[in-house]
DRENDO-1510 file (C-alpha; in Angstrom, 1 decimal, always signed):
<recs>
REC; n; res; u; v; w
REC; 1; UNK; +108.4; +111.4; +101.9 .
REC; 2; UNK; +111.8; +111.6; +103.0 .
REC; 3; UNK; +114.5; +113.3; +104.9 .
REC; 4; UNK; +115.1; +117.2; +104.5 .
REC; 5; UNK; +118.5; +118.0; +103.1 .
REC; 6; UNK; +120.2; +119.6; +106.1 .
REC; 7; UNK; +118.9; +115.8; +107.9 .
REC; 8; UNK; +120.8; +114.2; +104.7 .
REC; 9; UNK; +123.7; +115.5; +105.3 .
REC; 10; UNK; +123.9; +115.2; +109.2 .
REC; 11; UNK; +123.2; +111.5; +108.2 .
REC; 12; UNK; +126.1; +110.9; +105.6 .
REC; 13; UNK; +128.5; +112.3; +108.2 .
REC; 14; UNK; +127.7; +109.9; +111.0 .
REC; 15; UNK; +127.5; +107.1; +107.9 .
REC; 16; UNK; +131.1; +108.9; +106.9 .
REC; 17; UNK; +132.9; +108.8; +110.5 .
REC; 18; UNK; +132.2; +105.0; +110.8 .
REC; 19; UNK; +134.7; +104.9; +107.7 .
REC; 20; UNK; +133.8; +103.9; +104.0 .
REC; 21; UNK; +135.6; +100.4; +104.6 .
REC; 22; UNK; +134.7; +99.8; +108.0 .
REC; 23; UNK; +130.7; +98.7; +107.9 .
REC; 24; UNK; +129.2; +98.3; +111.2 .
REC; 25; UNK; +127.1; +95.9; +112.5 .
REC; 26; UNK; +123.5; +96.6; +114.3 .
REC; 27; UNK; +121.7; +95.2; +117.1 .
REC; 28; UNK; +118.3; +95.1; +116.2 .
REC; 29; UNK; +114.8; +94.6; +118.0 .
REC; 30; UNK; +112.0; +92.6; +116.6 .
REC; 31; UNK; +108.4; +93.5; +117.8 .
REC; 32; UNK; +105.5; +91.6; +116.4 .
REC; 33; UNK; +102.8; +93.8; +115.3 .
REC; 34; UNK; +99.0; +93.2; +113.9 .
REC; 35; UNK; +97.7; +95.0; +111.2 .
REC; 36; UNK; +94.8; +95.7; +113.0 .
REC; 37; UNK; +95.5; +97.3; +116.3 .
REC; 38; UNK; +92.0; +96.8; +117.5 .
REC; 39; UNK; +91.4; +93.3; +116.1 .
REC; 40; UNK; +94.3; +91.3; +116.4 .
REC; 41; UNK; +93.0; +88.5; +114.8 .
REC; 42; UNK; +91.9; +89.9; +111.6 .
REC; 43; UNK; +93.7; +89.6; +108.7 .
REC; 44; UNK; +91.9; +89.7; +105.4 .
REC; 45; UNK; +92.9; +93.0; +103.6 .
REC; 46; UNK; +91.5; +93.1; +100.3 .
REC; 47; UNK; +93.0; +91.0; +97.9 .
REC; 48; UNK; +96.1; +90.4; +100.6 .
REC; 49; UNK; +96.1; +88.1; +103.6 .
REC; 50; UNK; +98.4; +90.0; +106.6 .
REC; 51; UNK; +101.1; +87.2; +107.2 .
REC; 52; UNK; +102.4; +89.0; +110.3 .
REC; 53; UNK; +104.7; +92.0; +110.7 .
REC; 54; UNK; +107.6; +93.6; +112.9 .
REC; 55; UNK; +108.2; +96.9; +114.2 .
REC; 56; UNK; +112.0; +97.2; +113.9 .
REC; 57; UNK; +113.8; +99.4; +116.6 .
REC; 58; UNK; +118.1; +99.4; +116.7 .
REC; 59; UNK; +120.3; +102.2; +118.3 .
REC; 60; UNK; +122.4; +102.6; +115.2 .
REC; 61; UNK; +122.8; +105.8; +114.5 .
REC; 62; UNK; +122.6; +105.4; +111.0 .
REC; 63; UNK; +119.5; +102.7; +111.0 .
REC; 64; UNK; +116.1; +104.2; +109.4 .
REC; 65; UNK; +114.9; +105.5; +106.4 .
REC; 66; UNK; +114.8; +102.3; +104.4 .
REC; 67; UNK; +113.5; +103.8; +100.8 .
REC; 68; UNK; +114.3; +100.4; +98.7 .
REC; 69; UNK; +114.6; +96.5; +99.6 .
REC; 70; UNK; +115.7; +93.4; +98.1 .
REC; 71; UNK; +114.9; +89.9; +99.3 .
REC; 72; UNK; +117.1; +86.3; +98.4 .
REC; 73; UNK; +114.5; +83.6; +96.4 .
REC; 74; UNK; +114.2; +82.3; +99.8 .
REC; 75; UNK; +113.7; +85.4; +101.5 .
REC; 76; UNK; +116.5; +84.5; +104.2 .
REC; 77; UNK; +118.9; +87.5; +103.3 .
REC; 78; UNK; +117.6; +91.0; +102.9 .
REC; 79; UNK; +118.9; +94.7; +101.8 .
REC; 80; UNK; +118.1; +97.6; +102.0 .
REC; 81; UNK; +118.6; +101.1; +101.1 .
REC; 82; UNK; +118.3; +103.9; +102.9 .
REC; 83; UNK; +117.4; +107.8; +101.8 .
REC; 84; UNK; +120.6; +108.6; +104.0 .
REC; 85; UNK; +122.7; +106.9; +102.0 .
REC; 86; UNK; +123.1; +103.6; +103.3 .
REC; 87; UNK; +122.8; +99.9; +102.8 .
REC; 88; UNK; +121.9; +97.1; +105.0 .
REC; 89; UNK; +122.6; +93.7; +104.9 .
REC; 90; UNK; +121.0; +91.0; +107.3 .
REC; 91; UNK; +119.4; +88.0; +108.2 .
REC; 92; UNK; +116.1; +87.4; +108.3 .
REC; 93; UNK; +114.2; +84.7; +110.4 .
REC; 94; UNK; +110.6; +83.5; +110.2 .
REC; 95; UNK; +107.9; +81.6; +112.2 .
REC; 96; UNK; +104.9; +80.5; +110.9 .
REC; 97; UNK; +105.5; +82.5; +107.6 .
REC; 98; UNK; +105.8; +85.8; +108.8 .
REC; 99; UNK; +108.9; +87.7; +109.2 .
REC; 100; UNK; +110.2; +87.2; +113.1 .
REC; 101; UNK; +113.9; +88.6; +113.5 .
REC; 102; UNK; +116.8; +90.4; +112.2 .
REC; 103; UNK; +120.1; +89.2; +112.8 .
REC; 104; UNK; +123.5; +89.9; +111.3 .
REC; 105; UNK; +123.1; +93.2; +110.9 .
REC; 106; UNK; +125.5; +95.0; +109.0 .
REC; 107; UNK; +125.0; +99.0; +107.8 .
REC; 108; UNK; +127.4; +100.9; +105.5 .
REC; 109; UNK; +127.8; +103.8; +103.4 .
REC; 110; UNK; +126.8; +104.6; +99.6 .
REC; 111; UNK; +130.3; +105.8; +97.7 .
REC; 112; UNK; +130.7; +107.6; +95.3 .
REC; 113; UNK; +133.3; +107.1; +92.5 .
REC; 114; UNK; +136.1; +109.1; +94.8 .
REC; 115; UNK; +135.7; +106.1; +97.1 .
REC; 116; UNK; +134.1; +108.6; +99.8 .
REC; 117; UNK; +130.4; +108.4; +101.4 .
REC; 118; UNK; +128.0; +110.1; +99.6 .
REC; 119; UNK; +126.8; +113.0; +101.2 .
REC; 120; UNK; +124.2; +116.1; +101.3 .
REC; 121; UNK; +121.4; +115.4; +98.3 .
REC; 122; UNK; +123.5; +113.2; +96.5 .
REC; 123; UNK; +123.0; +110.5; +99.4 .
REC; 124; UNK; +119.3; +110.3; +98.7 .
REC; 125; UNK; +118.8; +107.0; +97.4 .
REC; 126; UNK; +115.3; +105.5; +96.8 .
REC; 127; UNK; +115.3; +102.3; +94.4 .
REC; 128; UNK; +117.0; +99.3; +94.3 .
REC; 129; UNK; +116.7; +96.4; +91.5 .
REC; 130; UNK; +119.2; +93.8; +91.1 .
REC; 131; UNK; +120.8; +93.5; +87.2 .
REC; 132; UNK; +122.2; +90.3; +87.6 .
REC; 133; UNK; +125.5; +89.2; +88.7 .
REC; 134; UNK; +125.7; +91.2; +91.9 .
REC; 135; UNK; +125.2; +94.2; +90.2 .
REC; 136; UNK; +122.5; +97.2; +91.1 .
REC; 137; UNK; +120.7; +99.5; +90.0 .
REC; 138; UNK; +119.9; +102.8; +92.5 .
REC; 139; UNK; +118.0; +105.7; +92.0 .
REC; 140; UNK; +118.1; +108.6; +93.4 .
REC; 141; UNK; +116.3; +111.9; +94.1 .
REC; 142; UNK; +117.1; +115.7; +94.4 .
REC; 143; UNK; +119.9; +115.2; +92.6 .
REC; 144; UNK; +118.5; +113.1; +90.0 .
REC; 145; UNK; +120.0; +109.9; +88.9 .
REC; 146; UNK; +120.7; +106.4; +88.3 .
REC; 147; UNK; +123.4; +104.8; +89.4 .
REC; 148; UNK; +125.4; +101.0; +89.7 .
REC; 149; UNK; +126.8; +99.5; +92.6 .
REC; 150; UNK; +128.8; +96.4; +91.9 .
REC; 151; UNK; +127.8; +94.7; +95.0 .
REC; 152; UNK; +127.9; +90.9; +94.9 .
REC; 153; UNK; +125.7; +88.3; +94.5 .
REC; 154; UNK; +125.8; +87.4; +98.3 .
REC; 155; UNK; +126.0; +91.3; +99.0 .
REC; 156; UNK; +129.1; +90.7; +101.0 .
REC; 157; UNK; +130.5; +94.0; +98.8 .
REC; 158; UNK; +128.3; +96.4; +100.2 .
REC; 159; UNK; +130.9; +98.5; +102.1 .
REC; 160; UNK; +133.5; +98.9; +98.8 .
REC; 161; UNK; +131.1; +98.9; +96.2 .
REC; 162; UNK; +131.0; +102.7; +94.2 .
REC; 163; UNK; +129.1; +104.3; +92.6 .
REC; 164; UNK; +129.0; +103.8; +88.4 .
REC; 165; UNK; +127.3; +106.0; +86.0 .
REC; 166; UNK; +124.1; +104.9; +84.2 .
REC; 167; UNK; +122.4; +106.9; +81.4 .
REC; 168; UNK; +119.6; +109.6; +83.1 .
REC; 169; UNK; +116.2; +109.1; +81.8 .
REC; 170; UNK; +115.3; +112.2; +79.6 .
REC; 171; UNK; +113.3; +114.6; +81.7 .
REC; 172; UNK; +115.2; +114.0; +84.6 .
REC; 173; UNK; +116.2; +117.6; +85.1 .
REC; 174; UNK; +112.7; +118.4; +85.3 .
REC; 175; UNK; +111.7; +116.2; +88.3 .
REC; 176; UNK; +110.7; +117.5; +91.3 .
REC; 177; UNK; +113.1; +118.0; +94.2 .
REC; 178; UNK; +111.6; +115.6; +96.7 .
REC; 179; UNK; +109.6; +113.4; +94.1 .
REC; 180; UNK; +112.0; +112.0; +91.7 .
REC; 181; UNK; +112.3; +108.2; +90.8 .
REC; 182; UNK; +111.5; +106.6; +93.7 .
REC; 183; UNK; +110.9; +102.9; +92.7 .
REC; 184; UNK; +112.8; +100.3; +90.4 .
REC; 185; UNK; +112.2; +97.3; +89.2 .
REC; 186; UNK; +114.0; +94.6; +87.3 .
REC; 187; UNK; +112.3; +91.9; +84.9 .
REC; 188; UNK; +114.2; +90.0; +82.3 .
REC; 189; UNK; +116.0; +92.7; +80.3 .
REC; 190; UNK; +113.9; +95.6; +81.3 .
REC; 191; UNK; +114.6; +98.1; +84.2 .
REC; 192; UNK; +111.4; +99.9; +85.1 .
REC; 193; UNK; +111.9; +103.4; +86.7 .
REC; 194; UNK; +108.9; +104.5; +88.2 .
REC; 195; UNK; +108.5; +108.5; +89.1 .
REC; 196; UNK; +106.9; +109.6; +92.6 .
REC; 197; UNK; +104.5; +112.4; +91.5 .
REC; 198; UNK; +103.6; +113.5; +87.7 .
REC; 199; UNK; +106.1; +115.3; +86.3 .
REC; 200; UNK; +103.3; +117.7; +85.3 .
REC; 201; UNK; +100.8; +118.5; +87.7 .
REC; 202; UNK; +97.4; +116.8; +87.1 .
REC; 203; UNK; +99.1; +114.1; +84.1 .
REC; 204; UNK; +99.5; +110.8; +84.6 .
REC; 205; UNK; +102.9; +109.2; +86.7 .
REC; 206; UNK; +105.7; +108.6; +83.9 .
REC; 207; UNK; +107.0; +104.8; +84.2 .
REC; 208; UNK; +110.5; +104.4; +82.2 .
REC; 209; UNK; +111.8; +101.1; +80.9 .
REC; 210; UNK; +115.0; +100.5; +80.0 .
REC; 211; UNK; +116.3; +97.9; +77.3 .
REC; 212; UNK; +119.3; +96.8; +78.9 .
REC; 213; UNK; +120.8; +95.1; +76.4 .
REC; 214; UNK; +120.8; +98.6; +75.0 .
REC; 215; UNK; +120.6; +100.9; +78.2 .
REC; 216; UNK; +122.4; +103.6; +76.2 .
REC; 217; UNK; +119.3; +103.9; +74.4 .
REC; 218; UNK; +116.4; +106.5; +75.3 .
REC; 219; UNK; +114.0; +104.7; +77.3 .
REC; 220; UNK; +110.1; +103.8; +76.5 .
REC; 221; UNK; +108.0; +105.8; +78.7 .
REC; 222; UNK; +104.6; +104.3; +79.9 .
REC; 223; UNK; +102.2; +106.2; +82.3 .
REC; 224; UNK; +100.1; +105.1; +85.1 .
REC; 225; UNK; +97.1; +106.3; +86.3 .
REC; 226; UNK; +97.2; +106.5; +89.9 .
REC; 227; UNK; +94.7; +107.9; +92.7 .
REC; 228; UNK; +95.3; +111.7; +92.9 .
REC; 229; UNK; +97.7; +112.8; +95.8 .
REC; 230; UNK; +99.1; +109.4; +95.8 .
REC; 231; UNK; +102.5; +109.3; +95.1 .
REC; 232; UNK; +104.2; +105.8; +94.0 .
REC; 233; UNK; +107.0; +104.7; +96.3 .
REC; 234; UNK; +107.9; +101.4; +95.6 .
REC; 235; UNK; +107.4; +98.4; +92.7 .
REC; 236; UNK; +108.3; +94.9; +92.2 .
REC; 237; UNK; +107.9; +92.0; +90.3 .
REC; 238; UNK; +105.8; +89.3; +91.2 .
REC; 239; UNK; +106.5; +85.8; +90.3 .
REC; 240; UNK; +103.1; +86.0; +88.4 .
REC; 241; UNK; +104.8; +88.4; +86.2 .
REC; 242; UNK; +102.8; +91.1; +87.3 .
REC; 243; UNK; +104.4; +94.5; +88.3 .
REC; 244; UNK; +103.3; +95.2; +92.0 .
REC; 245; UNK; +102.9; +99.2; +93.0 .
REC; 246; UNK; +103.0; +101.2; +96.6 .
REC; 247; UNK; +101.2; +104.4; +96.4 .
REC; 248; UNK; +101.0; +106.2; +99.4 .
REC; 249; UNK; +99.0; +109.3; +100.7 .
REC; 250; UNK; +100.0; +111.4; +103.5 .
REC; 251; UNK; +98.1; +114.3; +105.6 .
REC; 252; UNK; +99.1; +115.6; +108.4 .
REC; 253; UNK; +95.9; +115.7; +109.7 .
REC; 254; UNK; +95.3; +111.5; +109.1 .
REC; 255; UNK; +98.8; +110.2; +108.1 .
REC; 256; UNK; +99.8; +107.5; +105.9 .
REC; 257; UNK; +97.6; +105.8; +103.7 .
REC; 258; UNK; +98.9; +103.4; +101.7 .
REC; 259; UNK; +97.2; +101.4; +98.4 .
REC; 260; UNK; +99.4; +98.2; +96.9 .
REC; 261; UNK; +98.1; +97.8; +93.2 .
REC; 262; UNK; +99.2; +95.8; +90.6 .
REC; 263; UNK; +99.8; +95.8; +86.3 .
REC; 264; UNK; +99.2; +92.2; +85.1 .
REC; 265; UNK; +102.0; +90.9; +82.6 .
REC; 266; UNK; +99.1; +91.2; +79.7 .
REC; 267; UNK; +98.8; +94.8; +80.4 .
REC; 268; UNK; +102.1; +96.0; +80.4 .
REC; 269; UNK; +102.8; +93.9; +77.4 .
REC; 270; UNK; +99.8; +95.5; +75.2 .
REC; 271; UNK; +100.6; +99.3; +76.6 .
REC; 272; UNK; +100.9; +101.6; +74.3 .
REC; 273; UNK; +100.1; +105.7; +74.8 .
REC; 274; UNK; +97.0; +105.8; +77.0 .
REC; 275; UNK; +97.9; +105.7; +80.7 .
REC; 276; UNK; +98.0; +102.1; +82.3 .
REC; 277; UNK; +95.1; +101.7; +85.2 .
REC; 278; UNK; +96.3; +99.4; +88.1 .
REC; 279; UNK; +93.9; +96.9; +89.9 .
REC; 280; UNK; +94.4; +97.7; +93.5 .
REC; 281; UNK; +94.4; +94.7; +96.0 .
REC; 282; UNK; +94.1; +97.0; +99.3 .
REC; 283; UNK; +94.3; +99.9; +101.5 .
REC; 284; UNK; +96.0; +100.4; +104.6 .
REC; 285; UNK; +94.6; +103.1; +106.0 .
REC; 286; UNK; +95.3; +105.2; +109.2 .
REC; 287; UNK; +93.4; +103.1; +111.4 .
REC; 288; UNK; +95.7; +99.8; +110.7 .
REC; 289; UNK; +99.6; +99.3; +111.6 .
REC; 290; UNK; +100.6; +101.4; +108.6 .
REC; 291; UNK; +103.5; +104.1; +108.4 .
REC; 292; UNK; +105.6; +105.6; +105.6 .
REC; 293; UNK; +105.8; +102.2; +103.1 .
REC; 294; UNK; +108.4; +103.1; +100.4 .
REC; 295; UNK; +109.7; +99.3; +99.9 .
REC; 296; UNK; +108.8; +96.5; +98.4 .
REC; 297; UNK; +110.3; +93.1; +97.6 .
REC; 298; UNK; +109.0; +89.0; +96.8 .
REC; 299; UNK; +110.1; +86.1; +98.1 .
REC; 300; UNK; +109.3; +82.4; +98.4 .
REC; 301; UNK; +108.4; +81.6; +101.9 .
REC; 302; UNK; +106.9; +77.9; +103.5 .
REC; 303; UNK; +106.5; +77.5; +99.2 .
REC; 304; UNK; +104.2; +80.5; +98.2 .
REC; 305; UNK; +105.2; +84.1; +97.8 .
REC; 306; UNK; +105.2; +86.9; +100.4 .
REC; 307; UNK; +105.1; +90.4; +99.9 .
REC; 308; UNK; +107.2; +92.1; +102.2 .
REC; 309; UNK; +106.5; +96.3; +102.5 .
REC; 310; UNK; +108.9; +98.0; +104.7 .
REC; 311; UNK; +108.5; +102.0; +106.0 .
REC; 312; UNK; +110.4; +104.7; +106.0 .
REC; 313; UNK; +110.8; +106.4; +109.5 .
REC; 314; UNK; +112.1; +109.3; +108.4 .
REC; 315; UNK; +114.3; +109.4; +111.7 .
REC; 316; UNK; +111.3; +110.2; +113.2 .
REC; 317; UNK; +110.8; +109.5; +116.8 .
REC; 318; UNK; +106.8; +109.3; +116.0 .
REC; 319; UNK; +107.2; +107.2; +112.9 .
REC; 320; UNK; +107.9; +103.4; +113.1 .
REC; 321; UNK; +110.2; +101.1; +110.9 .
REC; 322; UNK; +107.9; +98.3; +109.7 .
REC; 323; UNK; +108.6; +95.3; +108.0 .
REC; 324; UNK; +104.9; +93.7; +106.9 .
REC; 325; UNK; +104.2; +90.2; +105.2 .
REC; 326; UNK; +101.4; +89.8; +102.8 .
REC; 327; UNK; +100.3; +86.8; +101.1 .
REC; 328; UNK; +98.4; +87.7; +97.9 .
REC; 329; UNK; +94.5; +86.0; +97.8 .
REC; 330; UNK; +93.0; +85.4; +94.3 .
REC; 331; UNK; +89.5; +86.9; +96.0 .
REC; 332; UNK; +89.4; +90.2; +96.6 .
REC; 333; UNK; +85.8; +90.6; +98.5 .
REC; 334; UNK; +86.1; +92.1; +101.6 .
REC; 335; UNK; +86.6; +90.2; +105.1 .
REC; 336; UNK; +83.5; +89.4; +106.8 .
</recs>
């Protein structure tokens, strides 16, 4: 879910004033949280294990909404991208495995190709995937693209990076406003652009995957079959080869619930027209430390993989920005 237009815009000004060359850096506050507020000490979830999580807090004016993420191998750099059209670059510290602070915060602008910060609908990025030699791939919604950012490896160009044109996927002019391609995801050669809701009502969710040593080309579309009302909001690879998914369901009545499936390597490779079914690993549901979760990213951490799922607030003052770790457990029976 993210940010009305008119909140869009308001957003890309304040990201505009501070000046497309001039990022600026954040303070930002690091609160541990449990996944279950009434247990503390449980933390078997399915087929994840909660590593420990922060509830991120900063008087930025332009920090929230983080729609996309990307972690370094060892998971000690992150970035993020923001519905308001921004980026983030930081540090990120850890103790006992679980995510533990931010530091060297630095936020700045999406531009476009004029060299100015994006603004009204075009700012409303939503996926991130990293193409190789510091270049990215971003998607956005209501106005419906993909784009490249020529960033850097070490992300350092984040505040004069703009915005390249990359061929639409067909269909695009049919998406819906607020439920365009929401999640990317990079592995090998193939970008994966994942939609939010079906494109028609009651059909499976379209998943595009680009050749890129041919990205000119039309894309192959797959199609997932995913939990009615559930929109997807994030993927990544794993380093089992598997393509992890966020699907999240909102009410205003319950809030967010969230499942985290994934498509094995096998069953990507043999798709062919039928819709893929994910396995889902878990549910965090309203009564856990759960929020709006529209990123995802991998990283090696103490030597195994964590799964870090980060929300966005919306710039809501009752929504939280969470940054959750998640180690992934080969049994999936439930907690006793």
């Amino acid at each position: 879910m993210t940010l009305r237009a008119g909140a869009i815009g308001l957003m890309a000004l304040i990201m505009a004033a501070c000046g497309p060359a001039e990022p600026r850096g954040a303070a930002v506050g690091a609160s541990s949280v449990a996944l279950f507020p009434d247990d503390p000490g449980r933390t078997r979830l399915g087929g994840l294990r909660y590593a420990g999580g922060l509830e991120l807090t900063s008087d930025h004016p332009a920090f929230g909404g983080w729609s996309a993420l990307e972690l370094s191998a060892d998971g000690e750099h992150l970035l993020a991208l923001s519905d308001s059209g921004a980026f983030m670059r930081a540090r990120l510290s850890y103790q006992d495995g679980a995510p533990s602070r931010l530091d060297q915060v630095v936020i700045a602008p999406l531009l476009g190709p004029d060299g100015a910060a994006l603004s009204g609908t075009r700012a409303d990025a939503e996926g991130l995937a990293s193409l190789g030699d510091g270049r990215y791939a971003v998607s956005f919604e209501r106005e419906h693209r993909i784009a490249l950012f020529q960033i850097g490896e070490d992300w350092s160009g984040i505040e004069t990076a703009t915005e390249a044109a990359f061929p639409a996927p067909p269909g695009a002019d049919r998406l819906r406003d607020n439920a365009g391609i929401e999640a990317l995801a990079i592995d090998g050669m193939r970008l994966y652009a994942g939609v939010e809701d079906p494109i028609v009502s009651g059909q499976p969710h379209t998943l595009w995957v680009y050749d890129l040593a041919a990205p000119a080309a039309p894309p192959r579309a797959l199609f997932l079959e995913i939990e009615p009302g559930f929109g997807l909001t994030a993927m990544t690879f794993g380093p089992d080869g598997a393509l992890y998914l966020v699907e999240r369901f909102w009410s205003r009545g319950a809030g967010n619930t969230i499942h985290v499936s994934r498509l094995s390597a096998a069953q990507i490779a043999a798709a062919a027209s039928a819709p893929l079914q994910p396995e889902r690993l878990a549910e965090i549901g309203p009564d856990m430390t759960v929020d709006n979760i529209e990123a995802a990213a991998f990283a090696d951490v103490d030597g195994a993989p964590l799964l870090l799922l980060m929300s966005d607030d919306n710039f809501n003052a009752a929504q939280r920005t969470l940054l959750l770790g998640f180690r992934i457990e080969p049994d999936t029976s439930p907690e006793p």
